[in-house]
C-alpha positions in Angstrom: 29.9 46.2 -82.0 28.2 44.8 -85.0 25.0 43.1 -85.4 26.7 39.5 -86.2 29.0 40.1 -82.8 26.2 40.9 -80.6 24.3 37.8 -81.8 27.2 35.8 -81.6 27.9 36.8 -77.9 24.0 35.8 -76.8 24.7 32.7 -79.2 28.0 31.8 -77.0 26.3 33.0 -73.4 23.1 30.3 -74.1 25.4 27.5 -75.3 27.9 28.1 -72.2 24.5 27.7 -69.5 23.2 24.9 -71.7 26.7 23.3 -71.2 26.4 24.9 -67.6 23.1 23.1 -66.9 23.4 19.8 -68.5 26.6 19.5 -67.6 25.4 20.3 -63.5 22.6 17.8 -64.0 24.3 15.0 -65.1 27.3 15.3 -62.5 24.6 15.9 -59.4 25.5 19.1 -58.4 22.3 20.9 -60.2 19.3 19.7 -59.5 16.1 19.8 -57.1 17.4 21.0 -54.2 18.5 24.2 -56.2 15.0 25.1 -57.7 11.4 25.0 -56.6 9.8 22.2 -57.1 9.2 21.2 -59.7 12.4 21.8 -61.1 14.5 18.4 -60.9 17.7 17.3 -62.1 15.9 16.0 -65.4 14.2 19.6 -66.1 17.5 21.0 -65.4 19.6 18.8 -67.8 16.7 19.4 -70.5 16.9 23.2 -70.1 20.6 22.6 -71.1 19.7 20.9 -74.2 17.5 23.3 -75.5 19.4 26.2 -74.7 22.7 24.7 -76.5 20.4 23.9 -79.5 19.6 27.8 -79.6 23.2 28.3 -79.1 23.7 27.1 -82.1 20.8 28.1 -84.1 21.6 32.3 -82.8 25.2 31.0 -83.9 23.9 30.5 -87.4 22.1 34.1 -87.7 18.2 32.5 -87.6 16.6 34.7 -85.1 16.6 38.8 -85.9 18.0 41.1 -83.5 14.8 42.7 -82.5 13.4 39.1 -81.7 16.3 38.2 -79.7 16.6 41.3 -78.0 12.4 40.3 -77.2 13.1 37.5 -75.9 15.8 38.1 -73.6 13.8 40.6 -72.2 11.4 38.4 -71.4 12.9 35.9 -70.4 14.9 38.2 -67.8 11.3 39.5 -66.7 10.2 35.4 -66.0 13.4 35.1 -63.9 13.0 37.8 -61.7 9.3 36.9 -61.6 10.4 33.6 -60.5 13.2 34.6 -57.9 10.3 36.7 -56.5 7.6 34.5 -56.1 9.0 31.2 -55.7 10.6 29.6 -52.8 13.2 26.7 -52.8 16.3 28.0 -54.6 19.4 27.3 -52.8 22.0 29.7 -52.5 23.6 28.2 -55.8 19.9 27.8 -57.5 19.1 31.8 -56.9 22.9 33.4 -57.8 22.5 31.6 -61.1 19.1 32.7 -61.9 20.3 35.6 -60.7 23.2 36.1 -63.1 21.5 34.8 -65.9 18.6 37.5 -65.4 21.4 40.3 -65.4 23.4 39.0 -68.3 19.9 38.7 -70.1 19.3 42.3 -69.5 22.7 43.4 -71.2 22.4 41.6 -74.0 19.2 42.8 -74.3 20.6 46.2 -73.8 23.4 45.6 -76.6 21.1 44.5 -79.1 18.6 47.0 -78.7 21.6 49.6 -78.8 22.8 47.8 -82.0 19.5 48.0 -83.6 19.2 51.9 -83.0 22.9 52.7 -84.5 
């Protein structure tokens, strides 16, 4: 897999939990009885926002590879961090973190292994 594709993947996995979250928020479904407080419908639905607005800005080829691969990386690292240390998730709340944290890590993988062929 090319550069472009790899980006393009992370580009289509951040705009699907933007849609995901913001999508969960506004139907009641996501909200705070799935994070720690504070974490409310309103932080949820804004975390979707963002994260389609870096859908498309990864879709457009604006963040390097190394970067990207960075910052899913650390972003995976807060996750766990915060499955670990927080309480409050529901069932729902902690699978999804939980998901997202893996998928972070193999994207992370893939574009590190794209960098190095």
């Amino acid at each position: 897999m090319d550069a472009r594709a790899v980006v393009r993947a992370d580009a289509l996995f951040e705009a699907g939990l933007g849609v995901l979250l913001a999508a969960g928020a506004a139907a009641g479904w996501l909200g705070a009885g799935d994070f720690p407080h504070p974490v409310g419908a309103t932080v949820v639905a804004a975390a979707g926002v963002l994260l389609l607005l870096l859908g498309a800005v990864l879709w457009r080829g604006r963040i390097g590879l190394g970067a990207l691969a960075t910052g899913n990386v650390a972003t995976a690292i807060a996750g766990i961090v915060w499955l670990v240390l927080a309480s409050g998730f529901s069932a729902e709340g902690g699978v999804l973190v939980a998901v997202t944290v893996a998928a972070l890590v193999s994207l992370a993988a893939a574009q590190v292994a794209t960098l190095r062929a």
